[in-house]
N, C-alpha and C positions, 0 to 999 in steps of 0.2 A: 193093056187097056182094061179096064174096070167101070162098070155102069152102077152109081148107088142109088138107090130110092131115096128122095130128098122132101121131109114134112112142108120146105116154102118152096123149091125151083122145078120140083119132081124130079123127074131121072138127071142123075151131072155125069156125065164122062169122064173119068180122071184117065189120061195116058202120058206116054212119055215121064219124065224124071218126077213128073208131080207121081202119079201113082204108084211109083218104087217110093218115094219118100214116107207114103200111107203108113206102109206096116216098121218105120223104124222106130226105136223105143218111146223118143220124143214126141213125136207126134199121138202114138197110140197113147200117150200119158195124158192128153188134149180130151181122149172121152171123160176121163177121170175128176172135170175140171169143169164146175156148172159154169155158164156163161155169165150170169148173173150174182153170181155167188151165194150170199145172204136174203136175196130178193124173196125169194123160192118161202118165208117165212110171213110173206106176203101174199102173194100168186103163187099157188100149191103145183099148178100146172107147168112152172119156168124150172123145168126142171133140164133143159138142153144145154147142151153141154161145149165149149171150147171146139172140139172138133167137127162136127157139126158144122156152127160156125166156118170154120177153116175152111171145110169143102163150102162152103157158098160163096166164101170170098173168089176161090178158086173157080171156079162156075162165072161169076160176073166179070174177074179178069180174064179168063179165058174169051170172051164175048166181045170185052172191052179191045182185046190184041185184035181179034177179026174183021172190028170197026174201025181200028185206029192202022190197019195195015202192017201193023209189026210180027213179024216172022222171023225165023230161023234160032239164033243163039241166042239173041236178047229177046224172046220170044218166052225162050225156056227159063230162063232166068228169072222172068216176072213169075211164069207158073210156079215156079218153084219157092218163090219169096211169098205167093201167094198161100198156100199152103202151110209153110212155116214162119207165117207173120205173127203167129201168137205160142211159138213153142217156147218162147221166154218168161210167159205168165206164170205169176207164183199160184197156191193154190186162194181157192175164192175169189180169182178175177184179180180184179185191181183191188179188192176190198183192204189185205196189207202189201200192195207192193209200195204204197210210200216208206213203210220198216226198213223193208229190204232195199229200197235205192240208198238211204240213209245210210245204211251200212256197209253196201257194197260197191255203190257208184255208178250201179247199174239200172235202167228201167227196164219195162219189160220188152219193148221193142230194142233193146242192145244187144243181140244175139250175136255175138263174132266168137264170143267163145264157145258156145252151143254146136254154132254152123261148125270150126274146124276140128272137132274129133267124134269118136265114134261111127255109128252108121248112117249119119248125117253126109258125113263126109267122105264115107265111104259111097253112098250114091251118087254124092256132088260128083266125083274125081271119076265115076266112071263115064259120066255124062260130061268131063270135060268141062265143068264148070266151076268156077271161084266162088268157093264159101264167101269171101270178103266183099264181091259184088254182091252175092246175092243177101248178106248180110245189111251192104249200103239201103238195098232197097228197101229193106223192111222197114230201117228208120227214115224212109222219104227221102233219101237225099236223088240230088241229081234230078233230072227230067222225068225221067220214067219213075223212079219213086215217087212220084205222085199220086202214080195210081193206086198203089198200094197202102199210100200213108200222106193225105192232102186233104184241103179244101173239099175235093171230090172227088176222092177215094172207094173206094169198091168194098172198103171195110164197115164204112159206113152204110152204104146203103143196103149191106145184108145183114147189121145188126137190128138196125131199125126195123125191117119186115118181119124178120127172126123174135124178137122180142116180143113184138107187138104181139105177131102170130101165138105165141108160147105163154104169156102171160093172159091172154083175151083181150087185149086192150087194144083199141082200133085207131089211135091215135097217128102209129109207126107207119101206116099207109103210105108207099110214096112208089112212083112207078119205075121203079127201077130199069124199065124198058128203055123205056123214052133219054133215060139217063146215058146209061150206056151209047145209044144208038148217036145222041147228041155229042158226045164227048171231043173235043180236039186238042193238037198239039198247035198255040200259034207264040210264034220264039220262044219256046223251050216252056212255055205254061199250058198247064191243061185246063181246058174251058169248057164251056157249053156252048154249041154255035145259036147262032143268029136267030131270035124268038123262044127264048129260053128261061125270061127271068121270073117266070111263075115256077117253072121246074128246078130251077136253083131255089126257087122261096121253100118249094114244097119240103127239102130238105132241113133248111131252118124251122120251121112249123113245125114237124114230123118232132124235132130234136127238141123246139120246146117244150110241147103238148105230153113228149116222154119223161123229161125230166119232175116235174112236182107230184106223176101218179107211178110213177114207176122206180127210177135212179135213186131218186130225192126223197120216194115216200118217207114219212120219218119213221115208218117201223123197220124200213131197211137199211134207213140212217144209223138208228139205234142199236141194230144188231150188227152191222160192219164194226161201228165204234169197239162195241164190247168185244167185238174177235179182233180188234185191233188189241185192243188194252190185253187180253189174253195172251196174245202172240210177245208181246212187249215185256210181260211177265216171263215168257216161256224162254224169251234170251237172253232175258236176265238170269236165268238158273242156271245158265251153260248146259241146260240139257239138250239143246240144238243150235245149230248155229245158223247163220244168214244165210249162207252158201247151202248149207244140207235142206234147209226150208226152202230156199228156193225152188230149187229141185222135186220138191212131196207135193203128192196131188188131195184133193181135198180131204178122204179116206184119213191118208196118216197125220196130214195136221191136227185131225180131230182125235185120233189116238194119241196121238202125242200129248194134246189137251188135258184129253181126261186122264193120263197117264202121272202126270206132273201135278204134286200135292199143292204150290202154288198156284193152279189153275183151274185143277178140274172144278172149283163151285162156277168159273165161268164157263164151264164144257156141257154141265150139267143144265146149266140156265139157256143156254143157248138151244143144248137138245132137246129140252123139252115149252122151247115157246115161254119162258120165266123172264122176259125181258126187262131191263131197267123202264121205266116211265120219264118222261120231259120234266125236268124242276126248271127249267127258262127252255124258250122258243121265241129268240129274239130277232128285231129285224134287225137290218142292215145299219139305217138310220143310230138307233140305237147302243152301239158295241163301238166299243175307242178303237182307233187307229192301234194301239198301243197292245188290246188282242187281237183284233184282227192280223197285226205283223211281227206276232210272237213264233217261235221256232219250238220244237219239239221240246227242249229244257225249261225254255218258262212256262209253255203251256202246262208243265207238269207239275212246275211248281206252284202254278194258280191253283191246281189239283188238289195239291196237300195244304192250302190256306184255305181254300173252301171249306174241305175232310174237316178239320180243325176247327174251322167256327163253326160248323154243323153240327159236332161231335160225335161225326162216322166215321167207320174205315178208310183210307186213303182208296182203294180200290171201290168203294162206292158213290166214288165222282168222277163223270168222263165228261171233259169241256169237247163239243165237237164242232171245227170251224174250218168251212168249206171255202174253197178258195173265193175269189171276188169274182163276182159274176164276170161272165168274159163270152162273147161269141163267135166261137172261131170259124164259122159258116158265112160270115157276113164278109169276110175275104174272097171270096170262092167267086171266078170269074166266068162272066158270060162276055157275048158280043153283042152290042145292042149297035146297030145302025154303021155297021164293019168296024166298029173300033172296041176292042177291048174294054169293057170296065170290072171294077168289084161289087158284087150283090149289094154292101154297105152304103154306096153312092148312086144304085141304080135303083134299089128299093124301100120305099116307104112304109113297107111291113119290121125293116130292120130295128128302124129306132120304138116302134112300137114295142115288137120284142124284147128288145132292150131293157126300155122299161117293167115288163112282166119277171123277167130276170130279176132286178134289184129289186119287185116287189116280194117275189116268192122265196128270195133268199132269207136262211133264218141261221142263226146259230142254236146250237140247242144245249143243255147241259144237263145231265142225265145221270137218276139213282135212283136206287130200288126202289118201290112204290113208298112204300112207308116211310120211307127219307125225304121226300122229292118237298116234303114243307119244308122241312128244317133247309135242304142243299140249296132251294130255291131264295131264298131271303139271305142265306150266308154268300152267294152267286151274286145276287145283286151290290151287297156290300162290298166280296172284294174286285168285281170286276167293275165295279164302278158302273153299272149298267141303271139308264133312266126307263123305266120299261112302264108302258100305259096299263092301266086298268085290264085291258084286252089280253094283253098276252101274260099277264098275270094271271088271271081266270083260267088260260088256260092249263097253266102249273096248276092253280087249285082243283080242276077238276071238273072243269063246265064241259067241254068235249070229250068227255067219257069213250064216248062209241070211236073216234078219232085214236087216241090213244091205245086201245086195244086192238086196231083192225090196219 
């Protein structure tokens, strides 16, 4: 047993197979791995890290098992998928694990290969436990994976506090108490029981008040983008491959970076806060079906048509377009009046939200300051984009302070 001093939950207790799992390579590689990735360029202070995290997950399911009466073998299992629900993250968070699924088939919660070798599964096997269960659980499958990976998951509710706590921002607020304590199994779904659909709201809120000042900001937009386009670069030189990136924690990707003659001007820009600027920041409304539902290949080659009628470097245009707003919170099930519903059909905050979603959505498309006229007007041309006065101005340069901060 092990007691850690914890910056959101204070003291967490790790025993039993979770805290044999602490000290094995994978996990220890979790300090290695900011939680937020790119954000940190943003909020100086989110500097907390992947493991961290883990042990809070761990901490709320552990809480979660004592409320919900699960004991003994499937008990251990959760602890343990708790723990290692993010030893599959590539470095920067999810910043490029779209690269890496692309190439390898894998997301970051597909850990089966993770869980069966090494000293993963050297702790599994002493504790008598299946990698491959405990592997089930991290991607949610089954009943009990819900806890770990659902509507109302234990993962969520410690990123949200965690975040909020580590960047200043007070938005993430949500009583993780009451959550816990609320939780049930009824036929094989986990819910919130009976007067609860303000505490199921409060998670939606939490999630969207985070998104446009924190996830979304677009200077964290902007700098994921370029460590995307860098990484993209980096396996195209065969100097790494998907499998070994996978694997590197934040440290060597950025060696790696600067290491590689195709990359380091983005290593350098990156280190030192050099960031590309907005030449479009467009709405939703705005942007054809036709990019909005482009794949990796044509988004690239919109890339090098823009490069071309600009007359910049192909590398000084990054299209970046964020999936379509989607709330997958507004599934997440309460009991209102003993029967079962989804927050979506029981709350009238949902479709509000909703709408804040497609309004705050933007595409943006992004080059060095001194470009951002010329890629701005070649962007419009060939993405076929009708964009108002408004979000023109702000390509030109009206929100200065916005753009920098």
């Amino acid at each position: 047993m092990v007691t850690i001093k914890d910056s959101v939950h204070d003291h967490i207790t790790v025993e039993g197979v979770a805290a044999e799992l602490l000290d094995t390579p994978p996990v220890q590689r979790l300090r290695r791995l900011k939680q937020l990735g790119t954000v940190g360029l943003v909020y100086p202070s989110a500097n907390h890290t992947r493991f961290e995290h883990s042990l809070g997950v761990y901490h709320l399911a552990d809480a979660a098992l004592d409320g919900l009466g699960i004991e003994g073998a499937q008990a251990e299992r959760l602890r343990a998928a708790a723990i290692l629900h993010d030893v599959g993250h590539t470095p920067f968070s999810h910043n490029i694990e779209s690269i890496i699924a692309r190439l390898t088939g894998r997301m970051h919660d597909e850990v089966d290969d993770l869980l069966e070798e090494g000293e993963i599964a050297r702790v599994l096997a002493l504790h008598d436990i299946d990698p491959g269960a405990v592997a089930d659980l991290i991607a949610g499958d089954g009943e009990f994976g819900q806890l770990v990976s659902g509507e109302l998951d234990v993962d969520r509710m410690d990123y949200l506090v965690r975040d909020a706590h580590h960047t200043g921002v007070p938005y993430g607020t949500i009583d993780t108490g009451r959550l816990i304590r609320e939780l049930r199994f009824v036929d094989g779904e986990l819910v919130l029981g009976e007067g609860n659909v303000q505490t199921a709201e409060s998670l939606l809120v939490a999630r969207a008040l985070m998104n446009p000042v924190v996830y979304n900001h677009h200077v964290a937009r902007i700098s994921k983008a370029m460590l995307r386009q860098a990484t993209e670069r980096l396996l195209e030189t065969e100097e790494a491959t998907a499998e070994t990136l996978r694997r590197m924690d934040d440290a060597a990707l950025r060696v790696a970076l600067r290491s590689c003659p195709e990359t380091a001007a983005f290593a350098t820009r990156l280190d030192t806060r050099s960031l590309y600027k907005r030449a479009i920041w467009a709405e939703l409304q705005d942007v054809p079906d036709e990019l909005l539902d482009a794949d990796h290949e044509a988004r690239g080659e919109f890339e090098r048509q823009i490069a071309t009628r600009a007359g910049v470097e192909p590398d000084a245009v990054i299209i970046d377009v964020p999936d379509r707003p989607r709330m997958r919170e507004s599934t997440s099930r309460v009991v209102v009046n003993g029967e079962v519903r989804t927050l979506g059909t029981q709350s009238t905050l949902v479709d509000a939200l909703r709408r804040v979603q497609q309004e705050q959505w933007r595409l943006g498309v992004y080059a060095p300051e001194e470009a951002t006229d010329a890629v701005g007007r070649a962007a419009e041309e060939t993405l076929g984009l009708d964009l108002d006065a408004l979000v023109v101005d702000v390509r030109k340069g009206i929100n200065t302070t916005l753009d920098e901060f």
